[in-house]
C-alpha positions in Angstrom: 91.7 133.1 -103.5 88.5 131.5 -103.5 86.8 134.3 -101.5 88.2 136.9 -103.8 87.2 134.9 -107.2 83.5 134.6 -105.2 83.3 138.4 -104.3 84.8 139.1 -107.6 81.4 137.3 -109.5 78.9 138.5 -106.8 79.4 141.8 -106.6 78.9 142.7 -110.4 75.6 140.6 -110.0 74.4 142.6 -107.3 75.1 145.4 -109.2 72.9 144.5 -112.1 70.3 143.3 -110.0 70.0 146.0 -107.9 67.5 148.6 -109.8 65.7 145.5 -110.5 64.6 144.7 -107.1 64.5 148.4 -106.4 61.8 148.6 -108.6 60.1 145.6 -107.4 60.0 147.0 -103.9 58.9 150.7 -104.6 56.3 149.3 -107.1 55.1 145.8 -105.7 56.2 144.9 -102.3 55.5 148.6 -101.3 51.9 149.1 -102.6 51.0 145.5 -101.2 52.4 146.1 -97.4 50.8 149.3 -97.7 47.3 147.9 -98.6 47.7 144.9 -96.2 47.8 148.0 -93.4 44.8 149.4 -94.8 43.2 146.6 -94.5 43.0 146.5 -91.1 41.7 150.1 -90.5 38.6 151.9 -91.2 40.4 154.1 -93.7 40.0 157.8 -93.9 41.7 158.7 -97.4 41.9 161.8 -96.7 43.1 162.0 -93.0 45.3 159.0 -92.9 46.1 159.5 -89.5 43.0 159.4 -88.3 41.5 156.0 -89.8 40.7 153.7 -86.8 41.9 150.1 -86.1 39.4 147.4 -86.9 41.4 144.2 -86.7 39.9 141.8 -88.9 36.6 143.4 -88.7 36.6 143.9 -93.0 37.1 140.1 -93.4 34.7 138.9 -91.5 31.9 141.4 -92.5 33.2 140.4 -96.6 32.6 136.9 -95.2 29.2 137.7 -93.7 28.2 139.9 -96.8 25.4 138.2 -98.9 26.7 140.5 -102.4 30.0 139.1 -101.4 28.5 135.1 -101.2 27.1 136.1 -104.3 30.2 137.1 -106.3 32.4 134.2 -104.8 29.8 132.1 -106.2 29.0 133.7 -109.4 33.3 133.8 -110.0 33.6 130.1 -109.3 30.8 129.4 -111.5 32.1 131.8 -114.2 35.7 130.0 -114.0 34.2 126.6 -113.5 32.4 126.6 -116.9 34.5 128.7 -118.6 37.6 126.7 -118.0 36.1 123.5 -118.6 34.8 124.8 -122.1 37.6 126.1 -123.3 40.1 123.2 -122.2 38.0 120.6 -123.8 36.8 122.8 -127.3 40.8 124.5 -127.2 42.4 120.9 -127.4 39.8 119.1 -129.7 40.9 122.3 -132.4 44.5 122.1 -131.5 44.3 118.1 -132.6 42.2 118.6 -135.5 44.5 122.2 -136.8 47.7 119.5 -136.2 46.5 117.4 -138.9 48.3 118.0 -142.3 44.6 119.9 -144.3 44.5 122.4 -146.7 44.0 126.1 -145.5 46.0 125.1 -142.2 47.5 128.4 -141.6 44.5 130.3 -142.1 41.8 128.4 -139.4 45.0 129.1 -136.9 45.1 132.4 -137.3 41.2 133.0 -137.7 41.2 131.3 -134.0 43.9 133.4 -132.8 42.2 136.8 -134.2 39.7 136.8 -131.3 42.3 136.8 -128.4 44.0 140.3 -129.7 40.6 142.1 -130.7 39.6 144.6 -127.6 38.4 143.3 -124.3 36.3 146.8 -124.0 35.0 146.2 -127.6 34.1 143.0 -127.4 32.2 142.9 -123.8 30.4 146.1 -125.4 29.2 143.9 -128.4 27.9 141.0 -126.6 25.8 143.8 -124.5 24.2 144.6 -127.6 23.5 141.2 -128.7 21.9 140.2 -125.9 19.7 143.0 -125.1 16.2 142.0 -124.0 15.3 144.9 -126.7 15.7 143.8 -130.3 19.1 142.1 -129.2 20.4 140.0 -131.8 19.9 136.9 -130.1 16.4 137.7 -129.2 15.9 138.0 -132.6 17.0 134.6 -133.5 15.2 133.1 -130.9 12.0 134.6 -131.2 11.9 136.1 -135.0 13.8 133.0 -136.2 13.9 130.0 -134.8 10.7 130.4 -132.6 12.1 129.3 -129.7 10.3 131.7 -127.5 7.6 134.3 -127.9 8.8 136.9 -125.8 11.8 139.1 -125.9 14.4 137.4 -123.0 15.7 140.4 -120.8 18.9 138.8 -120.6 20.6 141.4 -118.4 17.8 142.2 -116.4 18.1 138.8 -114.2 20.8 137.5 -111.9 21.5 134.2 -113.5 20.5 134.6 -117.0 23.2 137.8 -117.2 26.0 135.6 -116.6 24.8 133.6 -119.9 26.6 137.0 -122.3 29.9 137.1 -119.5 31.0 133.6 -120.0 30.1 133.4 -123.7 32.3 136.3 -124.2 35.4 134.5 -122.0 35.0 131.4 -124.0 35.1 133.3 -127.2 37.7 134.9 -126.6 40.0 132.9 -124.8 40.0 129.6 -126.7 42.6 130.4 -129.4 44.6 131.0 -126.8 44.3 127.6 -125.4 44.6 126.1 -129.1 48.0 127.6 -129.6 49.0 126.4 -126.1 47.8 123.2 -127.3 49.6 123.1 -130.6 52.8 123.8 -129.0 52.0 120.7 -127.0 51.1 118.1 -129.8 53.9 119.6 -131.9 56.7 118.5 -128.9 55.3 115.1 -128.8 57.8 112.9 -131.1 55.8 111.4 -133.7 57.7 108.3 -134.0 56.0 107.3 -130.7 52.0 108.0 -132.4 53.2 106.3 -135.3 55.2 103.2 -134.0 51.6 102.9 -131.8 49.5 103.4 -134.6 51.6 100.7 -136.8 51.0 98.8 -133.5 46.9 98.5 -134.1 46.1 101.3 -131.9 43.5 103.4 -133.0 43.0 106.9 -132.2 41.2 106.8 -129.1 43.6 104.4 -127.7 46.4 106.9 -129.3 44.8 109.8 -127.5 44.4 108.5 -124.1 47.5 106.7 -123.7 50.5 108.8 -125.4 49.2 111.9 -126.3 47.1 112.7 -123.4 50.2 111.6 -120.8 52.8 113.3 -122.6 51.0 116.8 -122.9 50.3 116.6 -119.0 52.3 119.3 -118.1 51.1 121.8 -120.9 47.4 120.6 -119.4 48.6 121.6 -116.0 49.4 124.4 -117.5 46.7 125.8 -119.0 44.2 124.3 -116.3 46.4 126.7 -113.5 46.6 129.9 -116.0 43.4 129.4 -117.4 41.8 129.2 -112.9 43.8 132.6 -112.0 42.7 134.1 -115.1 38.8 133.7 -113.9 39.2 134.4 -110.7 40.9 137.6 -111.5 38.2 138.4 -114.0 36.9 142.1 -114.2 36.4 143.5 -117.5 33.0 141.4 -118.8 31.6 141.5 -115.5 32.0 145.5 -115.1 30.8 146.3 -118.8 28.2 143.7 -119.5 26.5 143.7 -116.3 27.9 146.0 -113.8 26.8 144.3 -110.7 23.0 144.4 -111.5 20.3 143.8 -111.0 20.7 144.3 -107.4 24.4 144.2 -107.5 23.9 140.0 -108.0 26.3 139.6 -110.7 29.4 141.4 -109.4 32.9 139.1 -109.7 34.8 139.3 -106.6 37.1 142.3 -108.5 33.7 144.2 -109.3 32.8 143.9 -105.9 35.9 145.1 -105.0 36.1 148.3 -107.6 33.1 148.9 -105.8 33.8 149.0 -102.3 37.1 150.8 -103.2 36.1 153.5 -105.4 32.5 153.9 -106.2 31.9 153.7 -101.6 34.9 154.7 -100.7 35.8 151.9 -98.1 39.1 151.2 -98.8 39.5 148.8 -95.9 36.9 146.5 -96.9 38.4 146.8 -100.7 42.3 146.2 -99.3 40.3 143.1 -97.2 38.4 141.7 -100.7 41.9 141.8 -102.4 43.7 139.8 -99.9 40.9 136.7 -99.4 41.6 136.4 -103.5 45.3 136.2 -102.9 45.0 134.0 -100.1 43.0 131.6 -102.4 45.4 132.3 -105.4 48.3 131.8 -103.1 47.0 128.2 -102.2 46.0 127.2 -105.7 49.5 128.2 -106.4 51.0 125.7 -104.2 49.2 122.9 -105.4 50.7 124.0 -109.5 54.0 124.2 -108.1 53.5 120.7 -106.8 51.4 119.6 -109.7 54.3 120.8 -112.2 57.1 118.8 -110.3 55.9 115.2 -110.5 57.3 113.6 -113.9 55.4 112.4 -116.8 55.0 108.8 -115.8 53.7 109.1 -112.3 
């Protein structure tokens, strides 16, 4: 009876789950054995059975490759700064658009607003604002504020370009952290900030020891989503900069656009792919093990 009643509740569930994982396998596990293969081939796209076996011959030059150096660093930096900004200006909002004020609902939506406006748009506009040509922010600085005399060419140097990419991240992406946020601070019971507060602690001593422990999985959070999110970052980097000057300011997805599609070396593209997923796959670990402990430890 109990092998009947168990085939009886499985079988239905297979049933239902079956065009699900059909499409997970013709769609994702598919395309990403299939890329794995090519990266270990000189691939000829057009005469797939001639491409030649290389081995691990595309990792190691990527590794050797002073562009690719260049866009491992210039993506950690760009996550590194970017993350950190927008974790400590997103939560510092959040507390501040938690407080009971006047006009409440309006300042959370006018952060929100940038987070659905275009990524295309957007990247385009900061182009234009920091052009080393009568860009708008060479106008403040020079026409305006007198900071300089000369007109910066923003774009036309390998550090200074980056300045436009993570500006536009941050921009964009901190109302996304202050909603995150809110939904954090609005879980915490408030009998515990005010029974502390009645207690004579002030609001540092508020922040650092209840508020701060008991949003520390919503932190994890954000701080896991927020690292993934840079490293997989494409779109500023492609349309603000493109990889110049001197293909310096690539991402490691730019790079890998590149190599794919612009010099058609798909095994060295499938090869770029995979050392990102063997980083994200680590840093995934550690949330998984980050998102277990309980508050109190």
């Amino acid at each position: 009876m109990r092998t009947r009643k168990f085939y009886h509740q499985i079988i239905p569930a297979i049933i239902f789950l079956l065009p699900g994982f059909a499409l997970f396998f013709v769609f994702f596990l598919g395309p990403l054995a299939y890329s794995l293969r090519i990266s270990f081939f000189n691939w000829n796209f057009v005469h797939t059975d001639r491409s030649v076996f290389v081995g691990f011959k595309n990792y190691v030059d990527q590794l050797k490759d002073p562009i690719f150096q260049r866009a491992v660093i210039n993506t950690v930096v760009y996550t590194v700064i970017t993350v950190s900004v927008k974790m400590v200006l997103g939560f510092f909002a959040a507390v501040l658009l938690n407080q009971k004020l006047r006009g409440r609902t309006f300042f959370r939506v006018a952060y929100y607003l940038p987070v659905i406006t275009s990524w295309v748009i957007v990247s385009l506009l900061f182009t234009y604002m920091f052009s080393g040509q009568g860009g708008l922010v060479d106008y403040f600085l020079n026409d305006v504020l007198h900071v300089v005399n000369t007109d910066v060419l923003w774009l036309a140097d390998p550090v200074l370009a980056l300045v436009p990419v993570i500006l536009v991240d941050i921009w964009k992406g901190v109302g996304w952290t202050v909603v995150i946020y809110l939904a954090g601070l609005q879980s915490i019971p408030t009998e515990l900030v005010e029974a502390a507060a009645v207690d004579g602690a002030n609001r540092w001593q508020r922040l650092t020891q209840i508020i701060l422990p008991m949003m520390r999985g919503t932190l994890v959070f954000l701080l896991v989503v927020l690292i993934l999110g840079g490293l997989n970052a494409y779109v500023p980097f492609q349309l603000i900069t493109g990889g110049n000057p001197m293909d310096l300011t690539h991402s490691i997805l730019t790079l890998m656009y590149r190599a794919t599609f612009s010099d058609m070396d798909f095994g060295s593209g499938a090869a770029i792919s995979y050392l990102l997923t063997l980083f994200v796959f680590v840093l995934s670990v550690v949330q998984l093990k980050l998102l277990r402990k309980p508050v109190g430890e």
